[in-house]
C-alpha positions as CSV (number, residue, x, y, z in Angstrom):
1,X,24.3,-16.1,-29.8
2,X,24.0,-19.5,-31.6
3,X,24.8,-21.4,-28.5
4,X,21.8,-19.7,-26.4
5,X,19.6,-19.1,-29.3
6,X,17.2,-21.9,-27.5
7,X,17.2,-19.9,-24.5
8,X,16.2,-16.6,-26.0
9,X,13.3,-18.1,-28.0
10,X,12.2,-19.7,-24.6
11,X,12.7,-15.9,-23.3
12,X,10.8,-14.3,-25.9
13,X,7.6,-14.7,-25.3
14,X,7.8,-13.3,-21.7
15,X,10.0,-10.5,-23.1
16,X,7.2,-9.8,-25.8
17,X,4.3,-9.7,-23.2
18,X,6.6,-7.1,-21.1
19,X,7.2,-5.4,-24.0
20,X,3.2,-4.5,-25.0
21,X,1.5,-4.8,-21.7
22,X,4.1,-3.2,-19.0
23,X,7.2,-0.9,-21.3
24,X,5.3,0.2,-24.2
25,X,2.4,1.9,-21.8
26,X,5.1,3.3,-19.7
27,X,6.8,5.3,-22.6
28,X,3.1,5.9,-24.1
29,X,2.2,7.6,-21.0
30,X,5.3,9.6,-20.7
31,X,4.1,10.9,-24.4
32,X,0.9,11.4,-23.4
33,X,2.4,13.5,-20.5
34,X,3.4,16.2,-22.9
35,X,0.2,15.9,-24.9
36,X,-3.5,17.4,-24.9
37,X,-5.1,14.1,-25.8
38,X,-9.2,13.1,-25.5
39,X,-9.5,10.4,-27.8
40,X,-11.6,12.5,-29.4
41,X,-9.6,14.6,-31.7
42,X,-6.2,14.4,-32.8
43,X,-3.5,15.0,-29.8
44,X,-1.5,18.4,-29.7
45,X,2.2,18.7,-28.3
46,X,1.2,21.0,-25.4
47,X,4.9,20.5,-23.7
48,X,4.4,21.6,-20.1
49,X,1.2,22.9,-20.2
50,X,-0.1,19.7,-18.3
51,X,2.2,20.1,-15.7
52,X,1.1,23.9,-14.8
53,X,-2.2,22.8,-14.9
54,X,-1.4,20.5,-12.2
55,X,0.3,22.5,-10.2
56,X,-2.6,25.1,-10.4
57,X,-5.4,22.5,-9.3
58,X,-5.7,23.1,-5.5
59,X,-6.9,19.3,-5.5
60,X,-3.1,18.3,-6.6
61,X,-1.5,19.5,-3.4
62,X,-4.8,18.4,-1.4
63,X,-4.1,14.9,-3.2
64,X,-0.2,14.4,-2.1
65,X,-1.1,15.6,1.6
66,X,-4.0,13.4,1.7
67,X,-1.7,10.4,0.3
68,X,1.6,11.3,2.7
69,X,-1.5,11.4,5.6
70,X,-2.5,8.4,5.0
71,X,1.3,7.1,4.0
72,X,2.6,7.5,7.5
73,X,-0.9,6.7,9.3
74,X,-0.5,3.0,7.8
75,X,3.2,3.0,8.4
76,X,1.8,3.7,12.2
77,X,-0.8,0.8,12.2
78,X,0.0,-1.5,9.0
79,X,3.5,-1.4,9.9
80,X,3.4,-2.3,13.7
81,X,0.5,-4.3,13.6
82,X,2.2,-7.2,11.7
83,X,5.5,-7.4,13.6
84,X,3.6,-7.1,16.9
85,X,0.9,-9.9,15.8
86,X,4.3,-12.0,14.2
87,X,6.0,-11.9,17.9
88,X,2.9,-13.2,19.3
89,X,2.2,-16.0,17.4
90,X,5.9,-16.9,17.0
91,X,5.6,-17.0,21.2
92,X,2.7,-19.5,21.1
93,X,2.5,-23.4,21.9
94,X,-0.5,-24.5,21.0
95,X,-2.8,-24.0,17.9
96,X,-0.3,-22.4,15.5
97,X,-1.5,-23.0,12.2
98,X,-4.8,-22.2,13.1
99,X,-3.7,-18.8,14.2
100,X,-1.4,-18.4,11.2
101,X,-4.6,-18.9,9.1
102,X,-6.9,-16.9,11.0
103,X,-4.4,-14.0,10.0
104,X,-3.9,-14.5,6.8
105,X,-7.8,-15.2,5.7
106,X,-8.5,-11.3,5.3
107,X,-5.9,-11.4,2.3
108,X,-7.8,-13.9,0.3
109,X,-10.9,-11.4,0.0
110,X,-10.8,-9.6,-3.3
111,X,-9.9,-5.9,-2.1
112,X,-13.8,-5.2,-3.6
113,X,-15.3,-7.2,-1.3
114,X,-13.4,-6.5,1.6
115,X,-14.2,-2.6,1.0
116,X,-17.5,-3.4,0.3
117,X,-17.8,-5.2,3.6
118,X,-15.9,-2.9,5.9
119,X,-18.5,0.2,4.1
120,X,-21.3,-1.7,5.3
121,X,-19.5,-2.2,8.6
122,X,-19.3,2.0,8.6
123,X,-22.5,2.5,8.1
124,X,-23.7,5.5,10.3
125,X,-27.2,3.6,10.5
126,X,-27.4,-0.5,11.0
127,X,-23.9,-0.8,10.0
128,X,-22.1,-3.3,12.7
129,X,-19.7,-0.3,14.4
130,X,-22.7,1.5,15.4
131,X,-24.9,-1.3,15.6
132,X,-22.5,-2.7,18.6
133,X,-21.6,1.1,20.0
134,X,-25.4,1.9,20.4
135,X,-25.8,-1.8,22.3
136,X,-23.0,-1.0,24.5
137,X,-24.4,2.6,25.5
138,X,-21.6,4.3,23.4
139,X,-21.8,7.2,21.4
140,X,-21.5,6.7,17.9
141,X,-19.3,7.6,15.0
142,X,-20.0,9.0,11.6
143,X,-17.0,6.6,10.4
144,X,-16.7,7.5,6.1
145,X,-19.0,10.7,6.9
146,X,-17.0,12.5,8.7
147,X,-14.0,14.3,7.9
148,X,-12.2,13.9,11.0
149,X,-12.2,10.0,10.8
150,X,-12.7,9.2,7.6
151,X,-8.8,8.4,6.6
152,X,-8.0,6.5,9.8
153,X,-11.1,4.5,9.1
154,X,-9.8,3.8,5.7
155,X,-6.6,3.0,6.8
156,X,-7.9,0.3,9.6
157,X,-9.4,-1.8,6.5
158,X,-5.7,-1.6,4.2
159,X,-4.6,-2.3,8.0
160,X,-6.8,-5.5,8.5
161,X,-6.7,-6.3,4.7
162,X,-2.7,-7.0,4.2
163,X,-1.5,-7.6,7.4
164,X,-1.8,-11.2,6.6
165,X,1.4,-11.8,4.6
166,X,3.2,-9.4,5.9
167,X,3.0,-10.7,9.4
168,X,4.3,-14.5,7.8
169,X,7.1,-12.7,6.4
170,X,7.8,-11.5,10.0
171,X,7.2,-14.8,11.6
172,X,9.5,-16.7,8.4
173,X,12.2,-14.0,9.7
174,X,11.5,-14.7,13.4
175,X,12.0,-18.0,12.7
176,X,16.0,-17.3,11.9
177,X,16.7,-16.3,14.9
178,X,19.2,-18.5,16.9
179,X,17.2,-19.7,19.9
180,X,20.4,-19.6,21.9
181,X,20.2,-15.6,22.3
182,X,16.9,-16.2,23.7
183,X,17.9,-18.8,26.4
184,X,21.3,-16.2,27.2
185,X,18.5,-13.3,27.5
186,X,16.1,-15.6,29.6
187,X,19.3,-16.2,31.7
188,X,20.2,-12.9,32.7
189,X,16.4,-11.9,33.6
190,X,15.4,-10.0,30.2
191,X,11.8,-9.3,29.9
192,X,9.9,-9.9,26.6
193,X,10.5,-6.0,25.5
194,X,13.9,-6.3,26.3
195,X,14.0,-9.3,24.1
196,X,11.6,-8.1,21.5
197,X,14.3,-4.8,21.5
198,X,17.6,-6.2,21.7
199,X,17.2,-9.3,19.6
200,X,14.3,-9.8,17.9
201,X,14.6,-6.0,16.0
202,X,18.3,-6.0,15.2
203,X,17.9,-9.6,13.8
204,X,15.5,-8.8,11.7
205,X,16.2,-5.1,10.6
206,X,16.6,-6.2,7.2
207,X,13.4,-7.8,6.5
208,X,11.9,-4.7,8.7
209,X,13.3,-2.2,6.3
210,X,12.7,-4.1,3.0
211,X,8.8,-3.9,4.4
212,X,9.0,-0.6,5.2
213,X,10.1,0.3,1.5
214,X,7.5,-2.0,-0.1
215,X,4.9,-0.8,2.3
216,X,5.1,2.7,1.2
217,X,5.4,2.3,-2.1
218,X,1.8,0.3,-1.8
219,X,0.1,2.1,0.2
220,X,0.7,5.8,-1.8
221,X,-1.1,3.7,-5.2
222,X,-4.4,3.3,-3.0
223,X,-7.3,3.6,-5.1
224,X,-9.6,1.0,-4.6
225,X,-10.7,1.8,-0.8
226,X,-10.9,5.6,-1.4
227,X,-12.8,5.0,-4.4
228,X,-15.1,2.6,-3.6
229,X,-16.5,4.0,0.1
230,X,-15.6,7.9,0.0
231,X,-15.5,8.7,-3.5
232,X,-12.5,11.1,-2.2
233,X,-15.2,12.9,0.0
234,X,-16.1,13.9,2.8
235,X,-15.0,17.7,1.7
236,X,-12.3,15.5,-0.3
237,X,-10.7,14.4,2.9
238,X,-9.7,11.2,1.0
239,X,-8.9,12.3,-2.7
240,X,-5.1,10.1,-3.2
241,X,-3.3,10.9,-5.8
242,X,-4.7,7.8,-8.1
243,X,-8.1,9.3,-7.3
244,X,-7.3,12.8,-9.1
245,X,-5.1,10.7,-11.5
246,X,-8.6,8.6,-12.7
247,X,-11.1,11.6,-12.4
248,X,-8.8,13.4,-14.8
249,X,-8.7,10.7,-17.0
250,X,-12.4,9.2,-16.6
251,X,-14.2,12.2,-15.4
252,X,-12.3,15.1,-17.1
253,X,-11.5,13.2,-20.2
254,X,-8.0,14.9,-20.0
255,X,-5.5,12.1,-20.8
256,X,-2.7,14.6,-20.9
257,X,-3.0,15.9,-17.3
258,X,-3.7,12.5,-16.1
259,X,-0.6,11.0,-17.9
260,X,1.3,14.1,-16.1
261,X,0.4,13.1,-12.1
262,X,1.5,9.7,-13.0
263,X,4.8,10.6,-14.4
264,X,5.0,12.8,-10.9
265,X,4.0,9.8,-9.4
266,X,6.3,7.3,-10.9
267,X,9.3,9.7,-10.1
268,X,8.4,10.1,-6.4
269,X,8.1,6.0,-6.4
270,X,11.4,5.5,-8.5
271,X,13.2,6.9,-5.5
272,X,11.6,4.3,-2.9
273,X,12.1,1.7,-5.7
274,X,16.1,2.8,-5.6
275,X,16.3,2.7,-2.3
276,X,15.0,-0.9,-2.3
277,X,17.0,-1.8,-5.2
278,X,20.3,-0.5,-3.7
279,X,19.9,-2.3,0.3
280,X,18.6,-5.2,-1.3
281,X,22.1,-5.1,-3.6
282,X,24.0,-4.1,-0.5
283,X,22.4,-7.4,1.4
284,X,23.5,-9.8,-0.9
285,X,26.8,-8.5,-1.3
């Protein structure tokens, strides 16, 4: 202890900041769980009454089936999108960096803005979708209006929004790859999905599943999109899970209830978070 005792004061600030901003709300909030709290009067050990409530709300279950909806519908767009628009650019010649920055520019937009921007882009009137569909002799759409296309219109901005870094995390991984299993696939005639299959997948399956992982642990925390163009509507077609979580908190004023769904929540993302923990483990072994 002496010998390090340089170390740990260097430590101890960082482990002091942990401590108050990121572990003491975490056990506060697994109090507050078990609590009826308002900030208003003092809080009452209410035990499980919080979770019942929950799981009495038809908005909970419409919550986790909204979030698992869009889950797997940015798996199918935000996962694919990157590693396709990775293998392209890895395949060019000329003009790379440009590229590579012309991909990555979306992430450098406050989430805010870019919902902000992509609302006014929606916008059933002289927003830019219509504007161009009603110049082309198209039909329109009712985007964020309608309940049939509000989520996949949600999930095209998280789509456009992040695909930026994870696409140079592809190309970094790309990168890896031995060129000489190229050239011996070039030689026996493979085509570029053969390649794309064969080699370029397998070679980078770890990356691919570390992604994965990450991905959907990020995208069932959305908030800021849902909340800033829907408001969870149309007929709460887009109420996530940290929707409820805040309008219990914010619009309810029931701290309890709200601390409750993000216990459930935390759970449900421990398991994605082991999962990551233990392949990432298993890799560097």
């Amino acid at each position: 202890m002496r010998r390090h005792v340089t170390a740990y004061g260097f430590l101890s600030a960082a482990l002091v900041v942990f401590a108050v901003f990121s572990w003491y709300p975490i056990v506060r909030g697994v109090v507050l769980s078990f609590q009826q709290v308002n900030f208003v009067t003092s809080p009452d050990w209410v035990g499980w009454e919080n979770f019942e409530r929950l799981f009495a709300d038809p908005l909970f279950g419409v919550a986790w089936r909204n979030t698992l909806y869009f889950t797997l519908l940015a798996l199918v767009l935000g996962f694919g999108v990157p590693f396709l628009t990775a293998v392209v650019l890895n395949e060019l010649r000329h003009a790379k960096g440009y590229f590579r920055l012309l991909v990555y520019l979306p992430v450098m937009l406050p989430p805010v803005v870019t919902a902000l921007l992509w609302k006014w882009f929606y916008d059933p009137g002289p927003g830019l979708f219509n504007s161009v569909l009603r110049g082309l002799g198209l039909p329109t759409s009712q985007w964020l209006d309608s309940a049939d296309t509000s989520m996949i219109s949600l999930v095209l901005v998280i789509t456009w929004a992040n695909m930026g870094s994870a696409t140079l995390i592809y190309l970094a991984a790309l990168q890896t790859i031995p060129g000489e299993l190229y050239e011996a696939a070039d030689l026996d005639g493979a085509g570029i999905v053969k390649k794309v299959w064969h080699i370029t997948i397998p070679q980078t399956k770890f990356v691919i599943l570390m992604l994965l992982l990450l991905q959907v642990v990020a995208t069932m925390q959305v908030f800021t999109e849902p909340f800033i163009m829907t408001g969870g509507g149309p007929e709460e077609s887009t109420v996530t899970v940290l929707l409820l979580l805040y309008r219990y908190a914010f619009y309810y004023n029931d701290f309890g209830t709200a601390s409750a769904l993000s216990l459930i929540l935390f759970a449900v993302l421990g398991v994605f978070s082991f999962l990551y923990l233990k392949i990432t483990k298993k890799a560097d072994a």
